[in-house]
N, C-alpha and C positions, 0 to 999 in steps of 0.2 A: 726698288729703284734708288740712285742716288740723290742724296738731294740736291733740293734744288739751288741751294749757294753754290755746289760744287758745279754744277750741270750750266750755271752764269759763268767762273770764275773760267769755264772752258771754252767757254762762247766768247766771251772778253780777249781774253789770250790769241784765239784763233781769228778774231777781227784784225788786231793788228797786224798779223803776220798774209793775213790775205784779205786779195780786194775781192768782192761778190760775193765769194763762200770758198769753203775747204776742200772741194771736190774736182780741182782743176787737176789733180794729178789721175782723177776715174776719166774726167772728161776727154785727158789725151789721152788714155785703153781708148775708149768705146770709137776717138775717133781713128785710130789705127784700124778697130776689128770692120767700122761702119766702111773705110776705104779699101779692105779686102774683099766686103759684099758687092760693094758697087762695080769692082774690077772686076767680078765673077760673073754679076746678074743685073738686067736692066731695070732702075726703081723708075717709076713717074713722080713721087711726090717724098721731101723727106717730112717728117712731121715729131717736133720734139718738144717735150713736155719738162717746164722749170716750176718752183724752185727744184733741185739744183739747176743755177742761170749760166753755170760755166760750160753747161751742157751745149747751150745757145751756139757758143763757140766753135764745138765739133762741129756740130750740122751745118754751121752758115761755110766751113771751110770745103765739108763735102758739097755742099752746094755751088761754091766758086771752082770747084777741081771739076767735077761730074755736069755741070749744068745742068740742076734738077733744083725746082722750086722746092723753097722750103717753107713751113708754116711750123712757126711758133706757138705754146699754148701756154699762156700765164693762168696760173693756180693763185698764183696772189702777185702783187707787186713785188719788183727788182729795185729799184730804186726807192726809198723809204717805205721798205716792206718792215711790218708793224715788227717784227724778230731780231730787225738788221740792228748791227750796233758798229757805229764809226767814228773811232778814238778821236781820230782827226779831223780838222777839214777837208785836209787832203785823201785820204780813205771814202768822204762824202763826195767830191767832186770828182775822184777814178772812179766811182759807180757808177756815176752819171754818164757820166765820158765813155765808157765801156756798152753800155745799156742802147746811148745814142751810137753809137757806132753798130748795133748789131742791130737796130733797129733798121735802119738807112740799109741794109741788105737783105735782109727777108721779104718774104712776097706776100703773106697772110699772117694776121696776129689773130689769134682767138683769145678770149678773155672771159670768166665766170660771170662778170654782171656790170653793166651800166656804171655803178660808180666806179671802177677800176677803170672803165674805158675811159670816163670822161676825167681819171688822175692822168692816166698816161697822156691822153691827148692837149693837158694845161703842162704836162712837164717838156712836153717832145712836140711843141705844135704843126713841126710839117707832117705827123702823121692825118691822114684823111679816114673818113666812117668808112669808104669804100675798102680799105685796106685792115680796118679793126672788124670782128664779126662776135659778136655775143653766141657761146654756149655756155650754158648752165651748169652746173654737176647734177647728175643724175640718181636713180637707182635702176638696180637688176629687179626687174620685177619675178623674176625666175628664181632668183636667189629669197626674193620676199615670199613666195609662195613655200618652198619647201622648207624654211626657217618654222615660217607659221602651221606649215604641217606636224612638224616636231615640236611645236612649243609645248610646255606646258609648266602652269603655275601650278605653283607649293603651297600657297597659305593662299587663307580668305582675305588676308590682308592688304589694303591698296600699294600695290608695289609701285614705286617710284625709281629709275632707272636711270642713271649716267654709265655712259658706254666712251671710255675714252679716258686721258691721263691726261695732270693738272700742269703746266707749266707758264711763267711769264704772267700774264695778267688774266690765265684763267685760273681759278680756282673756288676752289667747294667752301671757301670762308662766308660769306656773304648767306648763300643757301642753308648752311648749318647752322649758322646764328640764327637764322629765323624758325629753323624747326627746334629748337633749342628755347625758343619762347612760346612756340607753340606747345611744346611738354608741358612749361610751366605754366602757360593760362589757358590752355585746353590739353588737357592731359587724355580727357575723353578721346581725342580724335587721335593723338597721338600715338597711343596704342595699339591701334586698328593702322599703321602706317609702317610700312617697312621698307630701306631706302637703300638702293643694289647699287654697288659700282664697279663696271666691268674696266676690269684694266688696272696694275699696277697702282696701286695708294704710295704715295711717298712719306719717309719718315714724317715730316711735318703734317702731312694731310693726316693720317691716325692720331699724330699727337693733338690735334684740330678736333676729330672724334672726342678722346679720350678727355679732354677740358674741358668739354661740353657735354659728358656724361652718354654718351650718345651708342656706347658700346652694343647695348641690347638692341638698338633700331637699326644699325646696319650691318648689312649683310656682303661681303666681299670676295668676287667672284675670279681677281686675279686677270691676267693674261689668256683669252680661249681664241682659237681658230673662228673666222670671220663668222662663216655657218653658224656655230655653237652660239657666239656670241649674239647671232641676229635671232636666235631663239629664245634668249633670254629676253630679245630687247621684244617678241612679240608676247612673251608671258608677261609682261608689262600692262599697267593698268596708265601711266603717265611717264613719258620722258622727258627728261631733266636735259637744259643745254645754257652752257655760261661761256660769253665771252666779255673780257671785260674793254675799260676804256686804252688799248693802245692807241701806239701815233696811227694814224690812218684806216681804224679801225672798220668805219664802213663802208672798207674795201673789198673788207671780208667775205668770203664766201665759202663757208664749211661742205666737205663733201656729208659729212655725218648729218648734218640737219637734210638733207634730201634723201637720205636712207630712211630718217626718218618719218618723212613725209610720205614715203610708198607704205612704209609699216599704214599710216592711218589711223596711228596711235597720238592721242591729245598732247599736245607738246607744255613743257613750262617754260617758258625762256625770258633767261637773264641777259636780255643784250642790249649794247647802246646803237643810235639812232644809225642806218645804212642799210645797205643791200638785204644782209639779214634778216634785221627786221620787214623791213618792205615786204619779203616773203611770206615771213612769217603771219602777218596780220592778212594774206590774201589767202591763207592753209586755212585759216578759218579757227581751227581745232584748237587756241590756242591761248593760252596766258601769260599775256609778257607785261615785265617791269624792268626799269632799268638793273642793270648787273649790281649795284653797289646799294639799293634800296632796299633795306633789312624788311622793313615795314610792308611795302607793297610785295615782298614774296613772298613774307606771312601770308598777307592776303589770298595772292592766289595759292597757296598750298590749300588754305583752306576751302577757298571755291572750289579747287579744284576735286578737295573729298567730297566737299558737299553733293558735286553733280554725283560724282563716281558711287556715292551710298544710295542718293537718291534713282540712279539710273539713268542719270538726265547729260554726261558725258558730251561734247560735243562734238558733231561729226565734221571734218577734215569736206573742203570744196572736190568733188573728184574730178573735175575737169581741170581745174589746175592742179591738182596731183599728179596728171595724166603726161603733162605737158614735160615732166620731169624723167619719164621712161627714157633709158639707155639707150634703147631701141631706135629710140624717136630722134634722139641728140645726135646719135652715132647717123642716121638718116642724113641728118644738117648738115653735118664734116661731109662725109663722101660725097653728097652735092658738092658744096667748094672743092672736093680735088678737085672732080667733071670740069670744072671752068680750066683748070693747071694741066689736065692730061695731053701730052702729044699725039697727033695721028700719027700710024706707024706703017 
């Protein structure tokens, strides 16, 4: 992958020349092909999924053409979404301004969790509870079962698992410094530990390895199709997840911590205080310290062998695991169409 100076310096550049994001010129495709569907076939409900927010656009314009409700699904915040960068004031206040305008014409906002609803409802206060509805992100528990049918581990040793690539204010610093002092003041346990990361390493994250001496404990599994990838993650003995402190961070809502949750595999997590967490400490299964705390992820590395040697591992709540099934969320949304649908 490139690094990650280059991968900023392009994000920087592409802030100033556009407001929301870069995708305004996909957004006017989809919304030409979306107004050849409608003029062919009768929709009840349009239902559109940001970031990309310029998406927004399309759908509320097929909505004002075709008169057909439409429901929006925030994945994270639009207006000081932790990624955003806005050179200007004025690049800050047409977000704003853009955001309020597209809100003021939709008919249902869905949002990943509590703290993002209660951001947008202090930035955009004539929005009402009635009009915001909490879904979650989910897992395929279909997809977890025949992951975990294929699984299978390699060594005796506690495999430790990051499934995903480093960017902005996540990264694998913080966690390798600490296994980095775990070699040197328990070198015992070290060796019995082997640490997988699925997806793209950036130049800088191996050179992060390689400074740390850390070459023989990690194992790099590259870029794999979802399946493959959620087989490694179930021949796991603990998964590894880091977000660090951005602006508005516990607004956050990862789809991959809920994949991980169906696994029912012990989680370690480096996060700071927000929705995340809240999760995380109700999964049960879990060892959290904040993202930037060398010390306390020592720690729980080490608790976390200690159960895994001992046997004593700890098990994940299933009834709020359960609560996270695709199945079940996808159940919640097509309720709310039933309320939008026309008699015909």
């Amino acid at each position: 992958m490139p690094r990650e100076i280059f991968r900023k310096l392009y994000a920087y550049i592409s802030a100033w020349l556009n407001i929301t994001d870069n995708k305004r010129s996909w957004s006017r495709k989809a919304y030409k092909e979306a107004k050849k569907l409608c003029s062919e076939e009768k929709f009840d409900v349009i239902f559109v999924s940001g970031p990309p927010f310029t998406s927004f656009d399309a759908a509320i314009k097929i909505s004002d053409e075709f008169k057909i409700p439409v429901f929006v699904d925030y994945r994270d915040l639009w207006y000081g979404n932790q990624f955003a960068i806005y050179p200007t004031p004025w690049h800050r206040i047409s977000t704003k301004k853009e955001e309020d305008a597209a809100l003021r014409k939709v008919d249902k906002i869905i949002v990943t969790n509590r703290r993002l609803k209660e951001k947008m409802m202090k930035n955009y206060p004539f929005l009402t509870h009635k009009k915001m509805l909490i879904i979650p992100h989910g897992y395929d528990r279909q997809d977890v079962s025949l992951a975990a049918a294929g699984a299978k581990k390699l060594t005796k040793k506690m495999v430790i698992t990051y499934s995903g690539i480093f960017y902005e204010f996540i990264t694998p610093k913080y966690f390798l410094k600490a296994f980095k002092q775990i070699l040197k003041e328990n070198p015992e346990v070290a060796v019995n530990i082997e640490l997988h990361f699925i997806g793209f390493l950036r130049i800088e994250n191996r050179r992060l390895i390689r400074r740390y001496n850390l070459q023989n404990f990690v194992v790099e599994h590259n870029y794999m199709e979802h399946i493959e990838a959620l087989k490694k993650v179930m021949a796991s003995d603990l998964l590894w997840f880091m977000v660090g402190k951005g602006r508005n961070a516990d607004t956050i809502s990862s789809s991959k911590m809920y994949e991980y949750f169906g696994t029912k595999k012990p989680v370690l997590a480096c996060l700071p205080d927000g929705a995340l967490r809240n999760h995380l400490e109700d999964y049960g299964a879990s060892y959290i310290s904040d993202p930037y705390d060398v010390k306390s992820i020592k720690a729980n590395i080490l608790k976390a062998y200690a159960d895994y040697a001992s046997g004593r591992q700890p098990l994940p709540n299933d009834e709020f695991v359960d609560r996270f099934d695709r199945k079940l969320l996808t159940g919640q949304l097509a309720t709310e169409f039933q309320f939008f649908l026309k008699v015909h």
